[in-house]
C-alpha positions in Angstrom: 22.1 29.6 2.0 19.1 30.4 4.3 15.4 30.5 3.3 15.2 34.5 3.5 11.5 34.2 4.8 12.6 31.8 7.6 14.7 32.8 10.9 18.7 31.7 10.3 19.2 28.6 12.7 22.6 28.4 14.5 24.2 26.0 16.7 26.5 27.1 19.3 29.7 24.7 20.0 31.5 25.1 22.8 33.4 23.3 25.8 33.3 26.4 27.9 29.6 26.4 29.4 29.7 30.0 30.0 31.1 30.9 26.6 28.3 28.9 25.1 25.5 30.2 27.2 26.5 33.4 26.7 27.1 33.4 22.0 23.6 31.7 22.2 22.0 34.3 24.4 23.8 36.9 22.4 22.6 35.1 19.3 19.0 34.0 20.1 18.0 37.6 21.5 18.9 39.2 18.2 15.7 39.4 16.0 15.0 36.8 13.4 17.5 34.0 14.4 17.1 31.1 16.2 19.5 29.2 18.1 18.5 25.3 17.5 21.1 23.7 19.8 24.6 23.7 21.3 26.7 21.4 22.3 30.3 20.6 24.2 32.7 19.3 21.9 33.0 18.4 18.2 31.1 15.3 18.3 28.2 16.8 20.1 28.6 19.0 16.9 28.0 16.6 14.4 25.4 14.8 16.1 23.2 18.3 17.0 23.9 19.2 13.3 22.5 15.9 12.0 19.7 16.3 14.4 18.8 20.1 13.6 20.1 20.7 9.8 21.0 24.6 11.6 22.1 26.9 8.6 25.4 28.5 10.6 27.5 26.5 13.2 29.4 29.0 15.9 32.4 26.7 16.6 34.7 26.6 19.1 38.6 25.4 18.1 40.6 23.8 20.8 37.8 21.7 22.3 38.7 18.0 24.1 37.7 15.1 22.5 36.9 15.6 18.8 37.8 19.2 18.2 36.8 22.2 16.4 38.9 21.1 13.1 37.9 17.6 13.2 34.3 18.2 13.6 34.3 20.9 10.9 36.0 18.4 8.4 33.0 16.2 9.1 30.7 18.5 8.2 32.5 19.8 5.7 32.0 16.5 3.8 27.8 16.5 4.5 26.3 16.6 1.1 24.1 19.7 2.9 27.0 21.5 5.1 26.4 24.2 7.5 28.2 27.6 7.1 30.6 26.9 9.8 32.5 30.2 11.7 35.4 29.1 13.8 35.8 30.5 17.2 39.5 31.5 18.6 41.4 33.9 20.6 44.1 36.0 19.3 46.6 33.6 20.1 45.8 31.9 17.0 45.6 28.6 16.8 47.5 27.3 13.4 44.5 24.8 13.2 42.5 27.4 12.8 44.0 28.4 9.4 44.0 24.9 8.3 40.4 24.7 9.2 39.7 28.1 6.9 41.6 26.1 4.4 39.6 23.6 4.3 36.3 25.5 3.9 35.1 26.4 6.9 33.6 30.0 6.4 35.1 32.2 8.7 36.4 33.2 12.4 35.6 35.2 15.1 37.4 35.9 18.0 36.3 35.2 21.4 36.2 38.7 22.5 34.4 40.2 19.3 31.2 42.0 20.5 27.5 41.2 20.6 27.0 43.4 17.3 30.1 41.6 15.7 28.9 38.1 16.3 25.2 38.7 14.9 26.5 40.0 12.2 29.0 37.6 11.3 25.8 35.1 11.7 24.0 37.3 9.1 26.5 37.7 6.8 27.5 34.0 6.1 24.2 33.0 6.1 23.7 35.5 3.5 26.0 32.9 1.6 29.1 35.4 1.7 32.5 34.4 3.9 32.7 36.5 7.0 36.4 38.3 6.8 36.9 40.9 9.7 39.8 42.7 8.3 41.8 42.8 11.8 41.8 39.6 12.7 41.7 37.7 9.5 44.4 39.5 8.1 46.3 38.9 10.7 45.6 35.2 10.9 46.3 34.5 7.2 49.5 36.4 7.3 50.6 35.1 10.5 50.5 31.4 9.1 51.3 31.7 5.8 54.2 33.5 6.0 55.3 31.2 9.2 55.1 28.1 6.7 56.7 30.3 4.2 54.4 29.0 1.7 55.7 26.6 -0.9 53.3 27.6 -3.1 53.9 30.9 -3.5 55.2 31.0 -6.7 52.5 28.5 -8.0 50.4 31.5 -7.0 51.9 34.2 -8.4 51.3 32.0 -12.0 48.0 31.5 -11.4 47.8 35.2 -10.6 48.1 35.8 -14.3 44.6 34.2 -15.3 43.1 36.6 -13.7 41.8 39.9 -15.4 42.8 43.2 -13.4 39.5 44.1 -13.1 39.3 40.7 -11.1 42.7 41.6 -9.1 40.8 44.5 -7.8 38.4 42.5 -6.8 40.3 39.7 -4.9 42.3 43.0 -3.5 38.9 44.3 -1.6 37.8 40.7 -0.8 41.4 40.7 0.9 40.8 43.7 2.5 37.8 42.5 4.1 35.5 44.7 2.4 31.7 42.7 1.4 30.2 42.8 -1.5 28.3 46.7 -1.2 31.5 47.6 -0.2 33.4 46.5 -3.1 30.7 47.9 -5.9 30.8 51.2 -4.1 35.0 51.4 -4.3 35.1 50.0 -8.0 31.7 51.8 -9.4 30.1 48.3 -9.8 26.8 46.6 -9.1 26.8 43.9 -6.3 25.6 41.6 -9.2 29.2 42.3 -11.1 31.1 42.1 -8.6 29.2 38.6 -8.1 30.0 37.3 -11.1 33.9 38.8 -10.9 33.7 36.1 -7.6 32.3 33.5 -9.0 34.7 33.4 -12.1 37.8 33.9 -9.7 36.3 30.7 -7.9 36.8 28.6 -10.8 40.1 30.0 -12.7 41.4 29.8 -8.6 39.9 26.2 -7.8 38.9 27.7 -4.6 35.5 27.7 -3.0 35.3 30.7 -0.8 36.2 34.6 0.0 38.3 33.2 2.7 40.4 31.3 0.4 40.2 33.6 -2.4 42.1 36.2 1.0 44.6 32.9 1.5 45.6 33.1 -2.3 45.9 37.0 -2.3 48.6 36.6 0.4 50.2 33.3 -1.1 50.5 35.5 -4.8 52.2 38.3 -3.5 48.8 40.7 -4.6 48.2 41.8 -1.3 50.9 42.0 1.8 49.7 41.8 5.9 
């Protein structure tokens, strides 16, 4: 997570020179974040990253060379990664859910709006997952359901360990609701339903909001 005193540093990654020119314009003009570098494909990412240390990476998916997934693997594995939001259209890419999989934080898609991608910058480097309930939903549902998830009932066992209290929880986080949102619908404080998170992390072996949506769907607790 970002130094809340210091402007949030983003790097834009993207093969598309007018795609990137215009996320880092959007980006840099918004006030207290910094855009520290971009670059054209995934190994221009890991390079710029190692270069810049930027807190959020905006990065693209199908890109030629190293792409999207592979570069977010690799930075996946830093000992210092960057919150990394994927970048798609809605004719989702099924890398893309294997890149959310794998921890990347979150996605946005190519047409989302000035206001959506600043705050999707804010949010995750905040330290929360960004989950836009349209499109993530859709995503998660899309690909798990297409694999018809072996797992599924490996889920629903796992679902037990959780309090229902917690299943309320993971049912907002789901949703797409953030963390104000969740302690307003449940009459909690944000530091609660913090703690409700960070337990479901460890009972779930997951690492992020994004996964925690991925194992909502996979149980059977929520349906898209």
């Amino acid at each position: 997570m970002c130094d809340v005193d210091s402007d949030i540093r983003v790097a834009v990654i993207d093969d598309d020179a007018m795609a990137r020119a215009g996320i880092s314009m959007i980006v840099s003009s918004a006030p207290g974040i910094e855009v520290v570098g971009q670059a054209d494909d995934g190994s221009g990412a890991v390079d710029l990253v190692a270069r810049h240390a930027p807190d959020v990476v905006l990065m693209d998916i199908q890109m030629p060379g190293m792409d999207g997934l592979q570069a977010t693997a690799a930075l996946a594995a830093l000992a210092r990664p960057p919150r990394i939001i994927m970048i798609t259209s809605f004719n989702l890419d099924e890398h893309v859910f294997d890149a959310l999989a794998a921890g990347a934080t979150g996605f946005l898609l190519k047409e989302a709006s000035p206001t959506e991608i600043v705050d999707a910058v804010r949010v995750v480097a905040a330290g929360e997952a960004m989950l836009s309930p349209q499109a993530t939903t859709h995503l998660i549902g899309h690909y798990v359901t297409k694999r018809r998830d072996p797992q599924r009932r490996a889920a629903k066992t796992r679902l037990g360990l959780l309090t229902e209290r917690e299943c309320e929880v993971l049912t907002s986080v789901a949703e797409g609701r953030s963390n104000s949102e969740i302690a307003g619908a449940l009459f909690l404080s944000e530091a609660t339903v913090k703690t409700h998170l960070t337990r479901m992390f460890t009972k779930l072996d997951v690492s992020n909001r994004v996964q925690l949506a991925i194992f909502a769907h996979r149980s059977g607790l929520v349906d898209w």
